[in-house]
C-alpha atoms as an extended CHARMM CRD file, in Angstrom:
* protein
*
       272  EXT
         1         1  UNK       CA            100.6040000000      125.2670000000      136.0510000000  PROA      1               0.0000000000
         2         2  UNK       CA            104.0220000000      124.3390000000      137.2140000000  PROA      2               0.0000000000
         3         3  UNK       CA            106.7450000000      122.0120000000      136.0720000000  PROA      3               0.0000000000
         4         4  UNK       CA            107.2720000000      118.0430000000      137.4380000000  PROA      4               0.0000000000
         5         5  UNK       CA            110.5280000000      118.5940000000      140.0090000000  PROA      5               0.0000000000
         6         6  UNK       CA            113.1590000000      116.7570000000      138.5510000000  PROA      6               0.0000000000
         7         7  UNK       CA            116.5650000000      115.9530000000      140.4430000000  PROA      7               0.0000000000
         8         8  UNK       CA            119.4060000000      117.3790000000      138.2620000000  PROA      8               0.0000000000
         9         9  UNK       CA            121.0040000000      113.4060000000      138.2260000000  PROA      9               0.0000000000
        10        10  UNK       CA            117.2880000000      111.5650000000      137.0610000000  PROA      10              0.0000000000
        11        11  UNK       CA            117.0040000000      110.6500000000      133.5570000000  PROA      11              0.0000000000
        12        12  UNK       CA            113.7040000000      111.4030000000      131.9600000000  PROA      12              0.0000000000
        13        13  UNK       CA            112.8690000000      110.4610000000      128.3420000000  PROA      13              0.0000000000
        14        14  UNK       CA            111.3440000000      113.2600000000      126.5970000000  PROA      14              0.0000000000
        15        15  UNK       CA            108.6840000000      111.1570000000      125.7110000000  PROA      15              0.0000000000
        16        16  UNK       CA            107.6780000000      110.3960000000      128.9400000000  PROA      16              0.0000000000
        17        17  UNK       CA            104.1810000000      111.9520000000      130.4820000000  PROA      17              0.0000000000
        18        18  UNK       CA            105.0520000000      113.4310000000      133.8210000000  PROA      18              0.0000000000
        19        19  UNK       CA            102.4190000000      115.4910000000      135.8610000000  PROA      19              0.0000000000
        20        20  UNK       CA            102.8570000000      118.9330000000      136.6190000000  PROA      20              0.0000000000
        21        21  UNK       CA            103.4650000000      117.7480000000      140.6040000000  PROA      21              0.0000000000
        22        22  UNK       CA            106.0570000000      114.8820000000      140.1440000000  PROA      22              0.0000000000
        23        23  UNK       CA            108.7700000000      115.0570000000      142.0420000000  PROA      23              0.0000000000
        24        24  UNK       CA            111.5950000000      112.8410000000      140.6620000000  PROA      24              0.0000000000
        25        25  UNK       CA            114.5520000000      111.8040000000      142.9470000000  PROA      25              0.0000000000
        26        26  UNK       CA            118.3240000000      111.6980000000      142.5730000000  PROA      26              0.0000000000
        27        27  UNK       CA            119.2140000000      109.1070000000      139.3800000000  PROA      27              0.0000000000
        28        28  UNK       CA            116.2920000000      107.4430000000      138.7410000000  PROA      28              0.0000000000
        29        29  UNK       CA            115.4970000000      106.8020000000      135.2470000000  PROA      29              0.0000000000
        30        30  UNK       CA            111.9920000000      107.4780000000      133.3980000000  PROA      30              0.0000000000
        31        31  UNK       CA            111.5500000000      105.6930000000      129.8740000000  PROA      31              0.0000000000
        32        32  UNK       CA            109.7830000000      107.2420000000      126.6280000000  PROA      32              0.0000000000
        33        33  UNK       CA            106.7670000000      105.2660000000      126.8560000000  PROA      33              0.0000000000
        34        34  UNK       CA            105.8240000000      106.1640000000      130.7830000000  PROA      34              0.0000000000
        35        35  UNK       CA            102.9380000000      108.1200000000      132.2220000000  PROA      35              0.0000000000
        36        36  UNK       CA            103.1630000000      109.3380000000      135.7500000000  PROA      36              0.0000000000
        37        37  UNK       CA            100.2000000000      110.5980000000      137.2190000000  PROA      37              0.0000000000
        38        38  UNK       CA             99.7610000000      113.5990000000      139.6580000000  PROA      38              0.0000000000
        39        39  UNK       CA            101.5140000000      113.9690000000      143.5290000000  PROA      39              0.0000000000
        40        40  UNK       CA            103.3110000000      111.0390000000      142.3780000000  PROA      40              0.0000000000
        41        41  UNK       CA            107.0780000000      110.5100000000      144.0020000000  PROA      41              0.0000000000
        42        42  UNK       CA            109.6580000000      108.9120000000      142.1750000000  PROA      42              0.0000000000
        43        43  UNK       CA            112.5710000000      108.5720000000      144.9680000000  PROA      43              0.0000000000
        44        44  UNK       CA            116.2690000000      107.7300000000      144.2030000000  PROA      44              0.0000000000
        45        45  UNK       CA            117.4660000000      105.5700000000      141.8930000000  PROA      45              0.0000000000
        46        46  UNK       CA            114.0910000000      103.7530000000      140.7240000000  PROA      46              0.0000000000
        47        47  UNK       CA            113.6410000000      102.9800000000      137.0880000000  PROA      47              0.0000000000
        48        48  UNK       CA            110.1540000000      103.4840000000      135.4140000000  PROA      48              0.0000000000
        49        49  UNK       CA            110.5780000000      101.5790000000      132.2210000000  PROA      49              0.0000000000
        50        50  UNK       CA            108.0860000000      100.0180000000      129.2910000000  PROA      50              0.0000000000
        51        51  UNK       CA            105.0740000000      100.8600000000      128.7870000000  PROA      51              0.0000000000
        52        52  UNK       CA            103.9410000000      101.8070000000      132.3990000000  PROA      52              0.0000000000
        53        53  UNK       CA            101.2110000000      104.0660000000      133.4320000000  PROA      53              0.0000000000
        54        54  UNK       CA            100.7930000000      105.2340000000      137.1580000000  PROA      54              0.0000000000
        55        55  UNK       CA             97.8700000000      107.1320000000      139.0010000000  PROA      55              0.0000000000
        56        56  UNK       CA             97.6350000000      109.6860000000      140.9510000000  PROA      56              0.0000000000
        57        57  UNK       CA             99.3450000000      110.0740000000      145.0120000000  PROA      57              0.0000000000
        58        58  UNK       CA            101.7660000000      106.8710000000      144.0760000000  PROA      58              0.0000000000
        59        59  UNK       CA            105.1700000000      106.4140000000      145.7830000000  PROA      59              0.0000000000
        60        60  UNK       CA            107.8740000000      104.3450000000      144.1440000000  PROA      60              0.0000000000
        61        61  UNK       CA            110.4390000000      103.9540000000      146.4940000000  PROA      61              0.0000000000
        62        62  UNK       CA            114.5940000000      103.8200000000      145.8310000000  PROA      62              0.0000000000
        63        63  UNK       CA            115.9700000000      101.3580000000      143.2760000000  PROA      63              0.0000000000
        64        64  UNK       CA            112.2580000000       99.9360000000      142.8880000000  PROA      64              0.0000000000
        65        65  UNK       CA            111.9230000000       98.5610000000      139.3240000000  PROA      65              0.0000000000
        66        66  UNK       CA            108.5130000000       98.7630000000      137.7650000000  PROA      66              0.0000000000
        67        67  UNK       CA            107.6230000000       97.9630000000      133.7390000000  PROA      67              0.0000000000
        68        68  UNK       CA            110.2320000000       95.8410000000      133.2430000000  PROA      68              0.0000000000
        69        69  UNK       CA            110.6040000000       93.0400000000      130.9190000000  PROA      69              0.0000000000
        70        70  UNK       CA            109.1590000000       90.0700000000      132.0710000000  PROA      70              0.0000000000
        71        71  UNK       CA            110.8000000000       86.3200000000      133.1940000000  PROA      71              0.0000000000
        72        72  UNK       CA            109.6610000000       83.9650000000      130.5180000000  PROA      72              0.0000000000
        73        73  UNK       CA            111.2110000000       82.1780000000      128.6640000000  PROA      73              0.0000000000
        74        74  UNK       CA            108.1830000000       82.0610000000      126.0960000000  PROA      74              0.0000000000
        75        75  UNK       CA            108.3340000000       86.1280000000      126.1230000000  PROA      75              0.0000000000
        76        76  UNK       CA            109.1150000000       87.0730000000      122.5570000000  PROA      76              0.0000000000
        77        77  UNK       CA            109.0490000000       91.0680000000      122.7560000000  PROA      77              0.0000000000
        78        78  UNK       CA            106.5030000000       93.6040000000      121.6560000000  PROA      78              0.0000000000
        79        79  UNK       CA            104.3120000000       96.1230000000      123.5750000000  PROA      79              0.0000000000
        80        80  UNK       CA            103.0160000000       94.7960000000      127.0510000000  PROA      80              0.0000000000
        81        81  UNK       CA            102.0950000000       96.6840000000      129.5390000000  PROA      81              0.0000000000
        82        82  UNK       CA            101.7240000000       97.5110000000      133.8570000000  PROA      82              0.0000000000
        83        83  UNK       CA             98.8110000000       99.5070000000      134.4620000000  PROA      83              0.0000000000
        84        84  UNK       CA             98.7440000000      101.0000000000      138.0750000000  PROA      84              0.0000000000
        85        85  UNK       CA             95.9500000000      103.2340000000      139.9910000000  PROA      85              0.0000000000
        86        86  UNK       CA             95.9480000000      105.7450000000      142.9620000000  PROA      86              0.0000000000
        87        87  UNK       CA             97.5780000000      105.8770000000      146.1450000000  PROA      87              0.0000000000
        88        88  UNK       CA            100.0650000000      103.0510000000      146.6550000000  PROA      88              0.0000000000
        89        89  UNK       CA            103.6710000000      102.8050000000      147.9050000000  PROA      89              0.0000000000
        90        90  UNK       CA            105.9650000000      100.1730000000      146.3720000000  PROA      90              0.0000000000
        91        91  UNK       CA            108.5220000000       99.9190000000      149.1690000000  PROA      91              0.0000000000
        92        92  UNK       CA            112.3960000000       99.9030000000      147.8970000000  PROA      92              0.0000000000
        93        93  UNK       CA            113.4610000000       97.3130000000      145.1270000000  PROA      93              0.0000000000
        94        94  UNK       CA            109.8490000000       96.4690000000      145.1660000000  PROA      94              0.0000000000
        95        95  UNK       CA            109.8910000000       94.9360000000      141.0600000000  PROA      95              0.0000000000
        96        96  UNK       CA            106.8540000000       94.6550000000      139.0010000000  PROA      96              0.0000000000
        97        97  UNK       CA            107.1780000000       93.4190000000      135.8440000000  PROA      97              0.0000000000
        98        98  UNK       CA            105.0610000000       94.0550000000      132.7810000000  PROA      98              0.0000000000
        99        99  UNK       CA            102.7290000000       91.2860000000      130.5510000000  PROA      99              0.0000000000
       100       100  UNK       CA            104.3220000000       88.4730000000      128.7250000000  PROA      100             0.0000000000
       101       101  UNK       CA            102.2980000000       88.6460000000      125.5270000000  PROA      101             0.0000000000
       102       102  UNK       CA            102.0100000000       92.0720000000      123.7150000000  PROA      102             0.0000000000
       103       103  UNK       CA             98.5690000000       93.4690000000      124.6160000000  PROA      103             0.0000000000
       104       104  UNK       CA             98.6050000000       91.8500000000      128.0670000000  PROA      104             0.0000000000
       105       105  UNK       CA             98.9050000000       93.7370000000      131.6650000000  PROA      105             0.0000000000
       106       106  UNK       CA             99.9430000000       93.4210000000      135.1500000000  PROA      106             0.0000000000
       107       107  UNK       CA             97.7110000000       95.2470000000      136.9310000000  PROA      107             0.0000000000
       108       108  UNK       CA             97.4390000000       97.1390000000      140.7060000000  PROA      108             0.0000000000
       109       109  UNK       CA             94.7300000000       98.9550000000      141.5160000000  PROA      109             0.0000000000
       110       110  UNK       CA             94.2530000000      101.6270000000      144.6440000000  PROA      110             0.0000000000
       111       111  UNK       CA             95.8850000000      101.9110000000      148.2910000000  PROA      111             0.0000000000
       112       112  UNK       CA             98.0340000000       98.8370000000      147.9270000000  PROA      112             0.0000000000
       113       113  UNK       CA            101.1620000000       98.9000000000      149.9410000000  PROA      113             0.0000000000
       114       114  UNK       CA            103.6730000000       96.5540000000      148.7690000000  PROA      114             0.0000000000
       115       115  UNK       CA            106.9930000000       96.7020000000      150.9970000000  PROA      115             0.0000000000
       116       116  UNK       CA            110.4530000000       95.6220000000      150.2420000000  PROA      116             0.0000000000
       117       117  UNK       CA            111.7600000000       93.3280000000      147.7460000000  PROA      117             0.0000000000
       118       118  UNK       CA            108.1830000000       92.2110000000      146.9050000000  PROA      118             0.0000000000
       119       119  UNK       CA            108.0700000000       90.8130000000      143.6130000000  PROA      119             0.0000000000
       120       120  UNK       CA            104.9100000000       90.9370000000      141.2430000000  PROA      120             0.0000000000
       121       121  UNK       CA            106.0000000000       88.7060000000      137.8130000000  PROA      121             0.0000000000
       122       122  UNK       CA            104.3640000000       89.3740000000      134.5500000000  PROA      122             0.0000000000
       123       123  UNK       CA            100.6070000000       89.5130000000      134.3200000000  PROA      123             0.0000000000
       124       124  UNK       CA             99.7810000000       89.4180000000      138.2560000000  PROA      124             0.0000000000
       125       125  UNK       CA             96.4540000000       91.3950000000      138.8850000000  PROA      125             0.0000000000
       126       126  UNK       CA             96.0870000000       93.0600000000      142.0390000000  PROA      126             0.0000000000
       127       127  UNK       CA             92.8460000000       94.8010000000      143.5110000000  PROA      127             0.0000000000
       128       128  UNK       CA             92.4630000000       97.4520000000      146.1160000000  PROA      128             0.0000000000
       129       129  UNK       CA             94.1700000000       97.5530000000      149.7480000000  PROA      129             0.0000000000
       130       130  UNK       CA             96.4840000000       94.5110000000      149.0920000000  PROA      130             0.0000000000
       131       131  UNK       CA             99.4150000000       94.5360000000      151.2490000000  PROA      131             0.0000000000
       132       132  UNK       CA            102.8770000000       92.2330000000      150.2960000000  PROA      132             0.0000000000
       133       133  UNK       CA            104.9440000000       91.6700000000      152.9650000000  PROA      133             0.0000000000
       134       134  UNK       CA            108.4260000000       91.7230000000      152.4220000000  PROA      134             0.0000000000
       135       135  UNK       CA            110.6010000000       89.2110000000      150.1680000000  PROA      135             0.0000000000
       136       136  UNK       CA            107.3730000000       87.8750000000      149.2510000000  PROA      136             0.0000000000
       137       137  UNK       CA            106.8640000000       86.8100000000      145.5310000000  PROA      137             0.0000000000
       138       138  UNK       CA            103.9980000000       86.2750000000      142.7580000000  PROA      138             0.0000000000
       139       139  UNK       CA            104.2950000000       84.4930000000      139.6080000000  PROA      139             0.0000000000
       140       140  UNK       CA            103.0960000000       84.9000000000      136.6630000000  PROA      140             0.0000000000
       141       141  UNK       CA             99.1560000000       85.2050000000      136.1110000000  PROA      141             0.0000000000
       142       142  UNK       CA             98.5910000000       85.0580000000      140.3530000000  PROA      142             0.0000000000
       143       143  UNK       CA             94.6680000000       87.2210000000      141.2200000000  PROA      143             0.0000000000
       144       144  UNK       CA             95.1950000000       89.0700000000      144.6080000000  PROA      144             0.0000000000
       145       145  UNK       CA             91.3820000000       90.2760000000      145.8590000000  PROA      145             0.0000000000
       146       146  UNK       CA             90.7010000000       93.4080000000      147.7030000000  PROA      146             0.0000000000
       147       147  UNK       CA             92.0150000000       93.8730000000      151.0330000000  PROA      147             0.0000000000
       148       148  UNK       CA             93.7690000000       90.3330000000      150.9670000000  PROA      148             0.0000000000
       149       149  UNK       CA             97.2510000000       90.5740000000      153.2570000000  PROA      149             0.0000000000
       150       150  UNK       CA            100.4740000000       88.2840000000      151.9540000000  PROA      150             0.0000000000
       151       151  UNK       CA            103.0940000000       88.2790000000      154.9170000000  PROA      151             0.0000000000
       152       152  UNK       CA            106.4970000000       88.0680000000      154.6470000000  PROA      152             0.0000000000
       153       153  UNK       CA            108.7020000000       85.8240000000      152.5290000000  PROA      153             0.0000000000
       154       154  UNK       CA            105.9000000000       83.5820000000      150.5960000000  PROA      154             0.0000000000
       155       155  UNK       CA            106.0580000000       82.0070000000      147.3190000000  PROA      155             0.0000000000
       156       156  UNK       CA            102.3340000000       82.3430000000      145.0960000000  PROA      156             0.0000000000
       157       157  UNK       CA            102.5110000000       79.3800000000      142.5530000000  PROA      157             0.0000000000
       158       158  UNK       CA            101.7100000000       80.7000000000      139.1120000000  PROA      158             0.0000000000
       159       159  UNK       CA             98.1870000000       81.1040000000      138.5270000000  PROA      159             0.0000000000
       160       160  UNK       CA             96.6780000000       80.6470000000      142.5540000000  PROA      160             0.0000000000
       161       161  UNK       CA             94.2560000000       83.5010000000      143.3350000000  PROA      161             0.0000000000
       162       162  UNK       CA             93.9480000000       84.6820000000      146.8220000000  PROA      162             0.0000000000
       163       163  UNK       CA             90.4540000000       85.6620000000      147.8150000000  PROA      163             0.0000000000
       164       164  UNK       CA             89.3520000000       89.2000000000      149.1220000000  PROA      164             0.0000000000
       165       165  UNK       CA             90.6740000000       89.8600000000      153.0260000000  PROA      165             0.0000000000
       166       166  UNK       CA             92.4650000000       86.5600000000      153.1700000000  PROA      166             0.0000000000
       167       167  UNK       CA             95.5750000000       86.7780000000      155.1550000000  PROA      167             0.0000000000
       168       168  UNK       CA             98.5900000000       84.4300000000      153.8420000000  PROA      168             0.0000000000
       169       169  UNK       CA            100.8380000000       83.5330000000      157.2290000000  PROA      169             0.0000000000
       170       170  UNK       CA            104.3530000000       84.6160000000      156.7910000000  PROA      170             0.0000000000
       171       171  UNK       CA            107.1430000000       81.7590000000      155.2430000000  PROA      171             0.0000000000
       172       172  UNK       CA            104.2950000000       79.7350000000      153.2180000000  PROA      172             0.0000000000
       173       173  UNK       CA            103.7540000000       78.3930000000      150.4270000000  PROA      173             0.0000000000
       174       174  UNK       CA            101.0020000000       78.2080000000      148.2780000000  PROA      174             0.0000000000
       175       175  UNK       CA            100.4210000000       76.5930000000      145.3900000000  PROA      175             0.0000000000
       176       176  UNK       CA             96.1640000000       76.3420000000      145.8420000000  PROA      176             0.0000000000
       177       177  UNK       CA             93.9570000000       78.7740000000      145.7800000000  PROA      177             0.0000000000
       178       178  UNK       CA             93.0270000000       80.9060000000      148.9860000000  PROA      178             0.0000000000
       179       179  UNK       CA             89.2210000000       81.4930000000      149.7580000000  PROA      179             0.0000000000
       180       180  UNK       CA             87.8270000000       84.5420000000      150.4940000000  PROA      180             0.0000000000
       181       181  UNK       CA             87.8400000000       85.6100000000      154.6860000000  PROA      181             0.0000000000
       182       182  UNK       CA             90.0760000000       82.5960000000      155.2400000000  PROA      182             0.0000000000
       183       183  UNK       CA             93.8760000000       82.3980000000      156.8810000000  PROA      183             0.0000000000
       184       184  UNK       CA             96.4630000000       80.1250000000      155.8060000000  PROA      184             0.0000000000
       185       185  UNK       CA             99.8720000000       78.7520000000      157.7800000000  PROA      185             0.0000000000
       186       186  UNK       CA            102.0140000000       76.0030000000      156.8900000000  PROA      186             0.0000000000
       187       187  UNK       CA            102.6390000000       74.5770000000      153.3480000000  PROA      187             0.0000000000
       188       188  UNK       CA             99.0390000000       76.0770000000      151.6840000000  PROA      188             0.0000000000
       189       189  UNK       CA             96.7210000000       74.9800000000      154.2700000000  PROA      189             0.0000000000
       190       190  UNK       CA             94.0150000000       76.5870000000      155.5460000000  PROA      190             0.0000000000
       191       191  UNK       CA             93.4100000000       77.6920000000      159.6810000000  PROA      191             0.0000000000
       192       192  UNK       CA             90.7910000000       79.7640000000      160.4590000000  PROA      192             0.0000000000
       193       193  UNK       CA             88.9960000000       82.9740000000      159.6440000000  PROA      193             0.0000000000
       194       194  UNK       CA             90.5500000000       86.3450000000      159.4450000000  PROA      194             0.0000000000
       195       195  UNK       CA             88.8520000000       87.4670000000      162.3340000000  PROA      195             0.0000000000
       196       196  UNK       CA             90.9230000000       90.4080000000      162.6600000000  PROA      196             0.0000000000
       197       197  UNK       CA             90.9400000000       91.3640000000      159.0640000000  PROA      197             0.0000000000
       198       198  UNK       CA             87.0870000000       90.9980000000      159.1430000000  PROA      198             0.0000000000
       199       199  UNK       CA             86.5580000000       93.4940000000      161.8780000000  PROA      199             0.0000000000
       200       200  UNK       CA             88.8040000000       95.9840000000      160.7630000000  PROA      200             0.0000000000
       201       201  UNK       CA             87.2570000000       95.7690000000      157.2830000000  PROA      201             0.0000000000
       202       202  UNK       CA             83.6330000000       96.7410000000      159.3020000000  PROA      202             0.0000000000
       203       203  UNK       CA             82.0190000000       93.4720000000      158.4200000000  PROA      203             0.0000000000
       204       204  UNK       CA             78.9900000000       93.1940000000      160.9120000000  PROA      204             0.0000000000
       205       205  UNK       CA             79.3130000000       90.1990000000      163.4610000000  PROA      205             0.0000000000
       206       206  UNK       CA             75.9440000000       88.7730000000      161.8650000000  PROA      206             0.0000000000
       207       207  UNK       CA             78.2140000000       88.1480000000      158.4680000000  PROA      207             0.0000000000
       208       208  UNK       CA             81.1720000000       87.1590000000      160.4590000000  PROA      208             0.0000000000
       209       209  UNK       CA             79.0300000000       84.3810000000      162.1510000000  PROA      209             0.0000000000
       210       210  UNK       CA             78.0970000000       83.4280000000      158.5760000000  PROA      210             0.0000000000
       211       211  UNK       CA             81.5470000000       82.9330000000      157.2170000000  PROA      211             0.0000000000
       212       212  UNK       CA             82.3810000000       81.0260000000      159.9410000000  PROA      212             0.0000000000
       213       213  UNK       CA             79.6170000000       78.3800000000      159.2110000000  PROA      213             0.0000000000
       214       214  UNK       CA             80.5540000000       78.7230000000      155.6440000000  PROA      214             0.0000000000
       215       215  UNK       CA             84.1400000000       77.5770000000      156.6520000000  PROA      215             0.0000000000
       216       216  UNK       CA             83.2070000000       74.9550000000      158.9770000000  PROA      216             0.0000000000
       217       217  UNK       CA             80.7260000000       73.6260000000      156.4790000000  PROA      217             0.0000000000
       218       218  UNK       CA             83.5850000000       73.6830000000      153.8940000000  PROA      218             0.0000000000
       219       219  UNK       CA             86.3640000000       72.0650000000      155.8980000000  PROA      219             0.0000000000
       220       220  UNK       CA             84.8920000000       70.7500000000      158.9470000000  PROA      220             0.0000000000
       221       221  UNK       CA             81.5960000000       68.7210000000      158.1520000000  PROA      221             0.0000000000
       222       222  UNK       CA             83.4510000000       65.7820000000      156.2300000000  PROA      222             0.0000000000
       223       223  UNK       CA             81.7330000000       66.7100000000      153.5880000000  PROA      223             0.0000000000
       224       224  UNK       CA             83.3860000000       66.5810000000      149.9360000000  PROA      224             0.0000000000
       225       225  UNK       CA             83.2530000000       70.1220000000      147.8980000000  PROA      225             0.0000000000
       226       226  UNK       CA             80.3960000000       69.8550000000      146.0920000000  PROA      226             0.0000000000
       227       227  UNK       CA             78.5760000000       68.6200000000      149.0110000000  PROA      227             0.0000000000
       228       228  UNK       CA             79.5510000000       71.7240000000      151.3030000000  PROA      228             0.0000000000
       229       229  UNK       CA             78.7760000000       73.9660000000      148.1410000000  PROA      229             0.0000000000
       230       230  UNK       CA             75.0620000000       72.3250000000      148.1310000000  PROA      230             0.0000000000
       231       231  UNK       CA             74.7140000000       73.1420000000      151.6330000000  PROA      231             0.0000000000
       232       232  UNK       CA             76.3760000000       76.8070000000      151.7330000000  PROA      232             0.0000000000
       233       233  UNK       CA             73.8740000000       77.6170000000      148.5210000000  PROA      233             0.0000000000
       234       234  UNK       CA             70.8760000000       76.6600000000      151.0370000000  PROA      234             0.0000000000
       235       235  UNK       CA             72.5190000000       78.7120000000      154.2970000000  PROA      235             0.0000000000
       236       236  UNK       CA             73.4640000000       81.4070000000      152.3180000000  PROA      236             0.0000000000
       237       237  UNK       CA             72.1450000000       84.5560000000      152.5780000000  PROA      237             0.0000000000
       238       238  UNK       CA             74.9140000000       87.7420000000      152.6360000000  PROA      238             0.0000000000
       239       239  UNK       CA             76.8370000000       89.0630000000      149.5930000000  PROA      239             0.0000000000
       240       240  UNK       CA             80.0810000000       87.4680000000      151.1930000000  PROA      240             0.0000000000
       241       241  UNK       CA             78.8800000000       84.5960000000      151.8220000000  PROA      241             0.0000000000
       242       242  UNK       CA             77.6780000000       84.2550000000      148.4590000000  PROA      242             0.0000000000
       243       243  UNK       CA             81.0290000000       85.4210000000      147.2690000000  PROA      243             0.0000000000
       244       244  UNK       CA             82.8170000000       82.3340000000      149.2330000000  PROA      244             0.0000000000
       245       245  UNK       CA             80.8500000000       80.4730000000      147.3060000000  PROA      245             0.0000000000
       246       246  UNK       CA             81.4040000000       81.9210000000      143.8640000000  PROA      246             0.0000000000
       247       247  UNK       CA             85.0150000000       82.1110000000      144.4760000000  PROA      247             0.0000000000
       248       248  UNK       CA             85.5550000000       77.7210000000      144.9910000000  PROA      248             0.0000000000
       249       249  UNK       CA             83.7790000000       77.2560000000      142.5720000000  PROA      249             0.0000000000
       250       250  UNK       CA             85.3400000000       79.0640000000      139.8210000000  PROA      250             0.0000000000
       251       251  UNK       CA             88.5440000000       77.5970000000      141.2780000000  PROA      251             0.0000000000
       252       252  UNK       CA             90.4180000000       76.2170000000      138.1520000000  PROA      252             0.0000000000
       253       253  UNK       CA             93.5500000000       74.9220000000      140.4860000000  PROA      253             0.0000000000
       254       254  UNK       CA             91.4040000000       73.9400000000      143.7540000000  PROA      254             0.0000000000
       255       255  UNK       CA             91.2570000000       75.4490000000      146.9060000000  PROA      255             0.0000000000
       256       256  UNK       CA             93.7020000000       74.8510000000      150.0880000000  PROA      256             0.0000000000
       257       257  UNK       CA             93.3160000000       72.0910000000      152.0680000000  PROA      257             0.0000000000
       258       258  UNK       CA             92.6080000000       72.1600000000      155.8790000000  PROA      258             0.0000000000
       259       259  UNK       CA             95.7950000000       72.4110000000      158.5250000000  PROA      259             0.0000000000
       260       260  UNK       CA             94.4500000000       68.3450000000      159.9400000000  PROA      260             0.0000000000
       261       261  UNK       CA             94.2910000000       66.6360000000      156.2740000000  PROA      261             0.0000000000
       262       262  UNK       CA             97.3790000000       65.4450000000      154.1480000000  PROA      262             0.0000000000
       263       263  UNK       CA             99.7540000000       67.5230000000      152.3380000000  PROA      263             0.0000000000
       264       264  UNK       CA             99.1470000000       68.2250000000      148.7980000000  PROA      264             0.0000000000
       265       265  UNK       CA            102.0280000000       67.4770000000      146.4790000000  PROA      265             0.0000000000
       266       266  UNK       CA            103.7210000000       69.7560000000      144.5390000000  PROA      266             0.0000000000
       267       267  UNK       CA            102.6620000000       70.3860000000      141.2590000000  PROA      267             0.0000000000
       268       268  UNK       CA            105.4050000000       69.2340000000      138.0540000000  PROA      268             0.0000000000
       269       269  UNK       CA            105.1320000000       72.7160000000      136.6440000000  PROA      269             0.0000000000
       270       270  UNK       CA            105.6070000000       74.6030000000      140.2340000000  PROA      270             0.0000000000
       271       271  UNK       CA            107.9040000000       77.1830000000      139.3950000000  PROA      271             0.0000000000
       272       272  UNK       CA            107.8740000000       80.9920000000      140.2940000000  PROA      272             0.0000000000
């Protein structure tokens, strides 16, 4: 077995848990309480701090800061954590910071590609194949589904979850929460499908043709929610589909509206 390759200018706590196949850049910095995982790349001048644990195949790009404390004002200290899995890139000054309250997480799972200056704050949980878009930032507590894509320079209120292969347009807002399959543009309104995404997930047309009568149902029948839910729980009949559904309705903060309908005000606590 050989030894992690560590740049002669990177400082590495001796308590930290390197892999035998790290390769650690010029000046970053590596804290006690960090485990980095095999073939992962630490590049210059990126800081691995708290109590941060990395996969396997990760790349951390330069001056990204991961593990971090955490801005909240109600953070007090103690041991939180940022838990990540296999085979992402965090693009340069990408920051991630770790959970608010001690035993808590921020979370990213596999093949998520977040690109530069993307901003995760404390206790975001992230699933597989998200992409962030550059300048584009999460508060606390915000659920990212697999394969979702978050464009460039967006703002995720605190709490919103954004549904599995949703695609956020670039410059928006949202403050709502983003259905599964669905697109948003504008200040957190929904458009369309992610036809694209769909395909290039392989999602047959025979599904496709049923998310698109689950979304018309939804936003273009005039019905109200609980209406369109009563009528996609008779139509449905595919596991995304039935997913759609699942995911309104455990909606704690509601769901976009459509482009055509009034804007929704902005919420007294909306702060990132």
């Amino acid at each position: 077995m050989g030894k992690p390759v560590i740049h002669p200018t990177a400082i590495v706590h001796p308590g930290a848990q390197l892999a035998d196949d790290v390769i650690v850049g010029p000046y970053a910095v590596i804290d006690e309480h960090v485990t980095v995982g095999p073939r992962t790349r630490i590049e210059q001048g990126a800081r691995l701090t708290g109590w941060t644990t990395l996969g396997a195949d990760n790349r951390v790009d330069m001056h990204a800061i991961i593990g971090h404390e955490p801005q909240d004002a109600a953070f007090q200290g103690g041991e939180s954590y940022v838990r990540i899995g296999d085979r992402n890139t965090f693009r340069e000054f990408v920051t991630i910071h770790r959970g608010t309250k001690p035993g808590t997480a921020t979370v990213v799972g596999n093949d998520c590609f977040l690109m530069g200056m993307a901003h995760l704050a404390h206790n975001c949980q992230l699933g597989n194949q998200v992409t962030i878009c550059n300048g584009t930032l999460l508060a606390g507590y915000v659920a990212v589904e697999d394969q979702a894509f978050i464009s460039g320079n967006c703002a995720i209120h605190q709490f919103v979850r954004i549904g599995r292969l949703a695609m956020v347009g670039g410059l928006t807002r949202i403050v709502k929460d983003v259905p599964p399959f669905l697109t948003t543009e504008l200040d957190s309104a929904v458009s369309a499908i992610n036809l694209v995404g769909l395909k290039r997930a392989g999602i047959s047309p025979q599904t496709r043709a049923e998310i698109k009568q689950a979304y018309k149902l939804l936003y273009r029948s005039g019905l109200n929610t609980a209406q369109a839910l009563e009528a996609l729980d008779r139509i449905a009949t595919t596991p995304e589909v039935r997913q759609f559904i699942a995911f309104i309705r455990g909606s704690q903060r509601g769901i976009c509206r459509h482009k055509g309908e009034r804007p929704i005000d902005t919420p007294a606590d909306s702060v990132l």
